[in-house]
C-alpha positions as YAML, in Angstrom:
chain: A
units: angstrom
residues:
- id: 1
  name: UNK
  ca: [16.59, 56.65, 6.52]
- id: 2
  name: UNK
  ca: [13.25, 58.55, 6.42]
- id: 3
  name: UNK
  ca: [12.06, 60.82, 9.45]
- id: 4
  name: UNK
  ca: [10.34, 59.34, 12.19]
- id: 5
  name: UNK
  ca: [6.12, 59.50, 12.01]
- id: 6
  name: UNK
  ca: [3.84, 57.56, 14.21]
- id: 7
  name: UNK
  ca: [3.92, 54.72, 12.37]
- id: 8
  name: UNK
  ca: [7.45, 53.85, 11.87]
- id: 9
  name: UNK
  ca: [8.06, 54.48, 15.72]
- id: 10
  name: UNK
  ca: [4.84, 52.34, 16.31]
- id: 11
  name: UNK
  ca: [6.34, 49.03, 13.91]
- id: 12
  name: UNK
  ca: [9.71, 49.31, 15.58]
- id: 13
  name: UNK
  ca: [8.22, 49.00, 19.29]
- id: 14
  name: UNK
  ca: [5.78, 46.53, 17.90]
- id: 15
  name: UNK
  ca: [8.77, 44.09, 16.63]
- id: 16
  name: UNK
  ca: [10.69, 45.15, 20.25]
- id: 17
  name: UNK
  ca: [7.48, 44.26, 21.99]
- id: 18
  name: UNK
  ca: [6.70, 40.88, 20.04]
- id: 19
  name: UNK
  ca: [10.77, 39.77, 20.64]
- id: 20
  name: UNK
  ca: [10.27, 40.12, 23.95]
- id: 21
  name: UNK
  ca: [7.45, 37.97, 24.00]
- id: 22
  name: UNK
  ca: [8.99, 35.50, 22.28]
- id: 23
  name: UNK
  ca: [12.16, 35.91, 24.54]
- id: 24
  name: UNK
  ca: [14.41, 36.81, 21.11]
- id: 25
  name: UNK
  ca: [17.05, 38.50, 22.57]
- id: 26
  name: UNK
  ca: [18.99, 38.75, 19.23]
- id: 27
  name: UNK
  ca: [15.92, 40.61, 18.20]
- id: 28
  name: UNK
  ca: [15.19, 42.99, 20.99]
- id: 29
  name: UNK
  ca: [19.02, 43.62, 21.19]
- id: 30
  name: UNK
  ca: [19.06, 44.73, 17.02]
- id: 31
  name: UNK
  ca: [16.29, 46.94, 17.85]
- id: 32
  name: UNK
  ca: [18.18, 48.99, 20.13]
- id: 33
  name: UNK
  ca: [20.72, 51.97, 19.67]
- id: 34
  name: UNK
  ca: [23.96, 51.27, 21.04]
- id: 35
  name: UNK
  ca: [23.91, 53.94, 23.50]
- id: 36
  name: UNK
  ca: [20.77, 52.78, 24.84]
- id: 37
  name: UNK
  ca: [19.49, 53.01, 28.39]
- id: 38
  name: UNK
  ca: [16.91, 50.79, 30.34]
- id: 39
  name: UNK
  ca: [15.64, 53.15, 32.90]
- id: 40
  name: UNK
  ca: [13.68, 50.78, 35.88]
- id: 41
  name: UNK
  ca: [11.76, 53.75, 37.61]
- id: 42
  name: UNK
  ca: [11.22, 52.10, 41.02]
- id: 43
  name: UNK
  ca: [14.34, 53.11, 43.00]
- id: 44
  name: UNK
  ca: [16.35, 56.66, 43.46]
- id: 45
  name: UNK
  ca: [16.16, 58.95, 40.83]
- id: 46
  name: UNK
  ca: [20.00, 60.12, 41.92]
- id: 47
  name: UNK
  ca: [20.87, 56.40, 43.21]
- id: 48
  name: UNK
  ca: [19.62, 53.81, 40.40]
- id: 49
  name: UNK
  ca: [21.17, 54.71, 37.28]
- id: 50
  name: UNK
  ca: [19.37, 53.45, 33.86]
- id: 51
  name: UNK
  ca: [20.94, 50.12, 32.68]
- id: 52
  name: UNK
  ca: [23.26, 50.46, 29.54]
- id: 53
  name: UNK
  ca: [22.93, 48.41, 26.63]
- id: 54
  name: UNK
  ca: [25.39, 46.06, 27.68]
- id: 55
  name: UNK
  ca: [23.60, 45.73, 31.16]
- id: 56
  name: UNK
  ca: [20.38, 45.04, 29.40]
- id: 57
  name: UNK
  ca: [21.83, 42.58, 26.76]
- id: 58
  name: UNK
  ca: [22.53, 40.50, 30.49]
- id: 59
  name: UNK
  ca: [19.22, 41.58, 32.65]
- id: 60
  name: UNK
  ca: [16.53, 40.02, 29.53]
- id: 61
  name: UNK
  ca: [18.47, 36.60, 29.48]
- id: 62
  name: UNK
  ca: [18.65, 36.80, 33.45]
- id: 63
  name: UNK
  ca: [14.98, 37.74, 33.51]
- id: 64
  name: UNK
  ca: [13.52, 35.15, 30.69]
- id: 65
  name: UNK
  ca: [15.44, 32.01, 32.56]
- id: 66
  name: UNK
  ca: [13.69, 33.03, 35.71]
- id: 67
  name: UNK
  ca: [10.28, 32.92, 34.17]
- id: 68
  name: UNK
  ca: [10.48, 29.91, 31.25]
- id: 69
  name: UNK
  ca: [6.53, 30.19, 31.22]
- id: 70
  name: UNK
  ca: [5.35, 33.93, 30.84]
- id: 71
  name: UNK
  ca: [3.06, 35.86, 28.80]
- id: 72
  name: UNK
  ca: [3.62, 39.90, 28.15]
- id: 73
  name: UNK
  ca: [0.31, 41.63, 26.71]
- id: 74
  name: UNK
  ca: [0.40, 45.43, 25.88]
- id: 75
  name: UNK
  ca: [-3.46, 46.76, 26.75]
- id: 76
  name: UNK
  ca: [-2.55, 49.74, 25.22]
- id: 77
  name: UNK
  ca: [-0.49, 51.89, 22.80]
- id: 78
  name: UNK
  ca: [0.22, 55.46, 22.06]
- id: 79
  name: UNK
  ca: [2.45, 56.50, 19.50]
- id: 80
  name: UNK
  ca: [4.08, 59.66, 18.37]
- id: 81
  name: UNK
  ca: [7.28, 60.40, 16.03]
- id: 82
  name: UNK
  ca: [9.33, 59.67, 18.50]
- id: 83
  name: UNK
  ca: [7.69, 57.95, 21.63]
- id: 84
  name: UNK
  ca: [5.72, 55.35, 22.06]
- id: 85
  name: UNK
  ca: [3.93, 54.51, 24.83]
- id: 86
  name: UNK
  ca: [2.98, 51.04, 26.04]
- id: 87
  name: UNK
  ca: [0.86, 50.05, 28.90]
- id: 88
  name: UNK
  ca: [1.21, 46.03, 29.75]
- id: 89
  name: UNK
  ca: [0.73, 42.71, 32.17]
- id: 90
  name: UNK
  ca: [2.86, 40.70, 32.88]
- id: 91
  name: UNK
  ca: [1.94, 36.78, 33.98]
- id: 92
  name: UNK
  ca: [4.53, 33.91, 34.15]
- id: 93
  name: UNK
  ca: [5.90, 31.23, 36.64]
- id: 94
  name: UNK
  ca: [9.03, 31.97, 38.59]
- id: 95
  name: UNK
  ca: [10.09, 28.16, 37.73]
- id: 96
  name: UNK
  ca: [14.20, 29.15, 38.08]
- id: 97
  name: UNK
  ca: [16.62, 31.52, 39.85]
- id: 98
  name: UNK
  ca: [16.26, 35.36, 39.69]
- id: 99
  name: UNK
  ca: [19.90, 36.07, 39.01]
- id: 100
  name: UNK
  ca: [22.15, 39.19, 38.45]
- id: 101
  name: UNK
  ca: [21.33, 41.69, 37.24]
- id: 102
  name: UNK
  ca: [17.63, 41.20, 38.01]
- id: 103
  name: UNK
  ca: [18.74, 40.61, 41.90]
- id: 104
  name: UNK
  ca: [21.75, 40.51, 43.39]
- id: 105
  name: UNK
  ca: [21.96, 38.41, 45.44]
- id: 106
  name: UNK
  ca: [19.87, 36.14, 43.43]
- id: 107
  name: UNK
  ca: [16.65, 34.97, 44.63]
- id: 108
  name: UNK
  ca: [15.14, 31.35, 44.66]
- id: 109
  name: UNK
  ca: [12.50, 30.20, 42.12]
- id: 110
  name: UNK
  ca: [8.96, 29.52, 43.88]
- id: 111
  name: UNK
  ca: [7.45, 28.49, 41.70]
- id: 112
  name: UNK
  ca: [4.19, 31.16, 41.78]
- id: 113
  name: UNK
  ca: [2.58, 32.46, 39.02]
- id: 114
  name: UNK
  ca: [3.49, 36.17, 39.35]
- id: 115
  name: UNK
  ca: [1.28, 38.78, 37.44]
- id: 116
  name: UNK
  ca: [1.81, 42.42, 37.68]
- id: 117
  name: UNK
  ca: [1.06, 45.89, 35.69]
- id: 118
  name: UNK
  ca: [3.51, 48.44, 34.21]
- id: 119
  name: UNK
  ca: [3.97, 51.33, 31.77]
- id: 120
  name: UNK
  ca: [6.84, 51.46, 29.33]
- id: 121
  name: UNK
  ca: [7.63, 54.84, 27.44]
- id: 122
  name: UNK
  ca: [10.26, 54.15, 24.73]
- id: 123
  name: UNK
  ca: [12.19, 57.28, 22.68]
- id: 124
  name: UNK
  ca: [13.01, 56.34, 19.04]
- id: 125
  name: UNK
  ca: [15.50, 57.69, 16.73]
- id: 126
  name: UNK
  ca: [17.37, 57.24, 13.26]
- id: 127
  name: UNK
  ca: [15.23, 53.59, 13.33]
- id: 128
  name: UNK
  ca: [16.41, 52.57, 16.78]
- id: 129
  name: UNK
  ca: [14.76, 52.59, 20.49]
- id: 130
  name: UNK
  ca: [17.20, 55.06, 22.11]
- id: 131
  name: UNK
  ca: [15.86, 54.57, 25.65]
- id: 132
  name: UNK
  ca: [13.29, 52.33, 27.47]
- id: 133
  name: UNK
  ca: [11.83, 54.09, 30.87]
- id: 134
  name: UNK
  ca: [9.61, 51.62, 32.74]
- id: 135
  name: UNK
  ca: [7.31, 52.01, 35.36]
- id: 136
  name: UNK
  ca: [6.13, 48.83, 37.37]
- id: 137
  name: UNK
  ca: [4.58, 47.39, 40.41]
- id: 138
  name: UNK
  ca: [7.53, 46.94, 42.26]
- id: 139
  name: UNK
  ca: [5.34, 45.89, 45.25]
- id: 140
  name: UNK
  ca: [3.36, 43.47, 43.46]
- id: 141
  name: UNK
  ca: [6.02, 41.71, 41.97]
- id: 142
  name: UNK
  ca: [8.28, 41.90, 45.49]
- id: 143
  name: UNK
  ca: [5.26, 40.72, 47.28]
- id: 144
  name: UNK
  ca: [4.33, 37.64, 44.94]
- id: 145
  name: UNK
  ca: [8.22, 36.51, 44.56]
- id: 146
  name: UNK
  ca: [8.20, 36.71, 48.53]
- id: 147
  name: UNK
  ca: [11.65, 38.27, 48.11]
- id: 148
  name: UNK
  ca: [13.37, 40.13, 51.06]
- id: 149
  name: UNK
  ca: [15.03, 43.52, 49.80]
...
């Protein structure tokens, strides 16, 4: 497999980014390393531990059913060997339950079309996205679900 450049890094998070549009699970879940990590920075650094694969493989299903209608643009990109960098909006209606592990205990679908900002930094290696840190409007989101933490 040849060494990571820019623009390897850059196709892989490209084809993670445009599964995950397209809610392709099977996709986004190929993409990944097996000792991947989805890191959700919006709680404790020392309490909330990154999601492993396997936790992630159930969150995207959890999180797609919740939002049937959604759209997920990336405003911009930065790429490097092994980063890339992806700033995004999110849009889509919260048409069905909000489940575990997105919330525990699940919240009710209102209905509202919920639109909110985040970065996502991912590390790539040996052709696979090794870790996914995001960074979100945790308010936003909260505060247009009208969920109670």
């Amino acid at each position: 497999m040849p060494a990571n450049t820019p623009s390897i890094s850059l196709q892989l998070v490209s084809e993670y980014v445009s599964a995950l549009s397209n809610k392709d699970t099977e996709r986004m879940n190929a993409l990944r390393s097996p000792d991947f990590a989805l890191d959700w920075v919006h709680g404790d650094a020392f309490d909330n531990a990154p999601l492993s694969e396997e936790d992630t493989r159930q969150f995207w299903p959890a999180w797609f059913a919740g939002f049937p209608e959604m759209d997920y643009e990336v405003t911009r990109t930065i790429a490097a060997a092994e980063v890339v960098v992806t700033q995004w909006i999110f849009s889509g209606v919260n048409a069905a339950e909000l489940g575990a592990p997105v919330f525990d205990p699940p919240a009710v679908a209102t209905n509202r079309v919920i639109r909110f900002r985040g970065v996502t930094v991912y590390d790539v290696s040996k052709g696979l996205i090794q870790r996914e840190t995001t960074y979100l409007d945790l308010a936003t989101l909260v505060v247009e679900l009208g969920v109670e933490l």
